[in-house]
C-alpha positions in Angstrom: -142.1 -232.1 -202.8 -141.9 -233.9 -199.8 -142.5 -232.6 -196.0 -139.6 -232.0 -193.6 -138.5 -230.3 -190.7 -137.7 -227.1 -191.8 -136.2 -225.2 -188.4 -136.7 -225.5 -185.1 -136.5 -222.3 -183.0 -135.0 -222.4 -179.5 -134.7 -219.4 -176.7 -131.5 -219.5 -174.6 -129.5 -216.8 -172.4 -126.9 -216.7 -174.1 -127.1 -217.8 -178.1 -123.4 -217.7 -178.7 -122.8 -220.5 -175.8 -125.2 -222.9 -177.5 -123.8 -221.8 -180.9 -120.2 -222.3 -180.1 -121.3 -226.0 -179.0 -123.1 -226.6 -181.9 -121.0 -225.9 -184.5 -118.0 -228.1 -182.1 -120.2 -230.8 -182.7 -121.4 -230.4 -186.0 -118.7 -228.4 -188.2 -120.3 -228.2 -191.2 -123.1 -226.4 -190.0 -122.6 -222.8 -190.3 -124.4 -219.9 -189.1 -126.7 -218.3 -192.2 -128.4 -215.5 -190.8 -128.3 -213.4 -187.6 -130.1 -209.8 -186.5 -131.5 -208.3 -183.8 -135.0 -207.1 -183.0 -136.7 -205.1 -180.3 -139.6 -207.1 -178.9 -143.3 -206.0 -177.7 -141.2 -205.2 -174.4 -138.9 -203.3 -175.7 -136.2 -205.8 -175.4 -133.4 -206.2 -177.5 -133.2 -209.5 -178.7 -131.0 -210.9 -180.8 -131.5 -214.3 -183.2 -129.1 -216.6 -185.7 -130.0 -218.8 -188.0 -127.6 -221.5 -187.8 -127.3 -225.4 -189.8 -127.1 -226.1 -193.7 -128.8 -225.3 -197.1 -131.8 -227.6 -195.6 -132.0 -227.4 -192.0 -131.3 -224.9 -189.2 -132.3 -224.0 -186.0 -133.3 -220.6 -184.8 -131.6 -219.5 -181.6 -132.6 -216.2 -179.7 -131.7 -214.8 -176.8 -135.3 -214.6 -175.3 -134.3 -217.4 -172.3 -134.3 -217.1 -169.1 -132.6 -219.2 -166.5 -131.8 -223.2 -167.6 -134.2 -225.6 -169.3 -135.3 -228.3 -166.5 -133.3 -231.9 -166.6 -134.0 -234.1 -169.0 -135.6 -236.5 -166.5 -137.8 -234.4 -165.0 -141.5 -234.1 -166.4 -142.5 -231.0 -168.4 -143.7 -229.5 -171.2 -141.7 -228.8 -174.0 -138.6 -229.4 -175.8 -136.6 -232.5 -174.8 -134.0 -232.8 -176.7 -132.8 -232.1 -180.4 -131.2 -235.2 -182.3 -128.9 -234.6 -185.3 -127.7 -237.8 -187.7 -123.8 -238.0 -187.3 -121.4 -239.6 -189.5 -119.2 -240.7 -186.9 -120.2 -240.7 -183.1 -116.5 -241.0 -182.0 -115.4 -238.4 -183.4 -117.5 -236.2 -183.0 -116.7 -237.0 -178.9 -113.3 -236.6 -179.7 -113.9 -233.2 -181.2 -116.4 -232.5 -178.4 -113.9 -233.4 -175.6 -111.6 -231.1 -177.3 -113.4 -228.2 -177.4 -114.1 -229.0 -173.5 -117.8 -230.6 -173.3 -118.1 -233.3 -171.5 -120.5 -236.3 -172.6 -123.8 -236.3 -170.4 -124.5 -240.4 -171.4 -124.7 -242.7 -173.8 -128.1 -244.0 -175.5 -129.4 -247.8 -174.9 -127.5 -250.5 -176.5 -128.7 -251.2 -180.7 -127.1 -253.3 -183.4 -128.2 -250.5 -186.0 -127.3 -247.2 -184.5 -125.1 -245.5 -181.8 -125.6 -242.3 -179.8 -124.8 -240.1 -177.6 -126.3 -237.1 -175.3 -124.7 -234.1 -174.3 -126.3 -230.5 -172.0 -125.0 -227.2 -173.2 -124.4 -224.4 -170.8 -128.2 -224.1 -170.9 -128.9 -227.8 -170.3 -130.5 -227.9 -173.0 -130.1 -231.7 -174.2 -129.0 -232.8 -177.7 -128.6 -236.0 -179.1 -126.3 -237.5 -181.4 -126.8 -240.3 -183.4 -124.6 -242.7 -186.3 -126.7 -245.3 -188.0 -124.5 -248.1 -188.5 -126.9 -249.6 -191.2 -128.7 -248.3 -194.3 -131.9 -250.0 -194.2 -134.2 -248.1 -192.9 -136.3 -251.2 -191.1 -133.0 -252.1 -188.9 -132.5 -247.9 -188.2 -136.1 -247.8 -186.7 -136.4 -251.2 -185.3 -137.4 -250.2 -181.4 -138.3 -253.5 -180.4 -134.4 -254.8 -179.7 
């Protein structure tokens, strides 16, 4: 077996916010799991499990306040990027649903994408490959 990502686990305010965003974006993700828990301070906290038979992230609602701009410098999370099939349309279906696109990436003959804050601003990115060799996907010095 080879090693992959398995889940990534992220603490918002409000998990249905960032839910509702991410399955806009990425509609054939679903959510797999969800419960609640009482933590060590005495908080109810409540978690979903949401992607595909592969992947998912963990969501919780252990946040507090917003996660700090993109450009500032912290520690931490900076951004989750998910593979796309198609980066317009999944700005059409964004725009839609009423999110508005944060920016585009730099300019690449192999791949487009595209960044976008949830209520949270927390920062996801979007990406279509627009080749299938793996050299011109990961080719950083154009």
């Amino acid at each position: 077996m080879k090693s992959y990502l398995e889940h990534a686990n992220i603490s918002v305010v409000d998990p249905r916010q960032t839910i509702e965003f991410l399955l806009s974006a990425l509609p054939d993700w679903q959510i797999r799991g969800q419960g609640r828990y009482v933590n060590d301070r005495d908080e109810q906290i409540e978690w979903f499990h949401i992607g595909d038979e592969q992947f998912y992230i963990a969501i919780d609602s252990l946040g507090e306040g917003s996660a700090p701009y993109w450009t500032e410098r912290f520690t931490g999370l900076n951004h989750l990027g998910f593979a796309v099939p198609n980066v317009e349309e999944l700005i059409e279906r964004l725009k839609q649903a009423g999110y508005e696109l944060d920016h585009w990436g730099a300019e690449h003959p192999h791949r487009k994408n595209v960044y976008y804050m949830d209520q949270h601003k927390m920062q996801f990115e979007f990406v279509e490959y627009l080749s299938q060799h793996n050299d011109e996907r990961n080719d950083y010095q154009l």
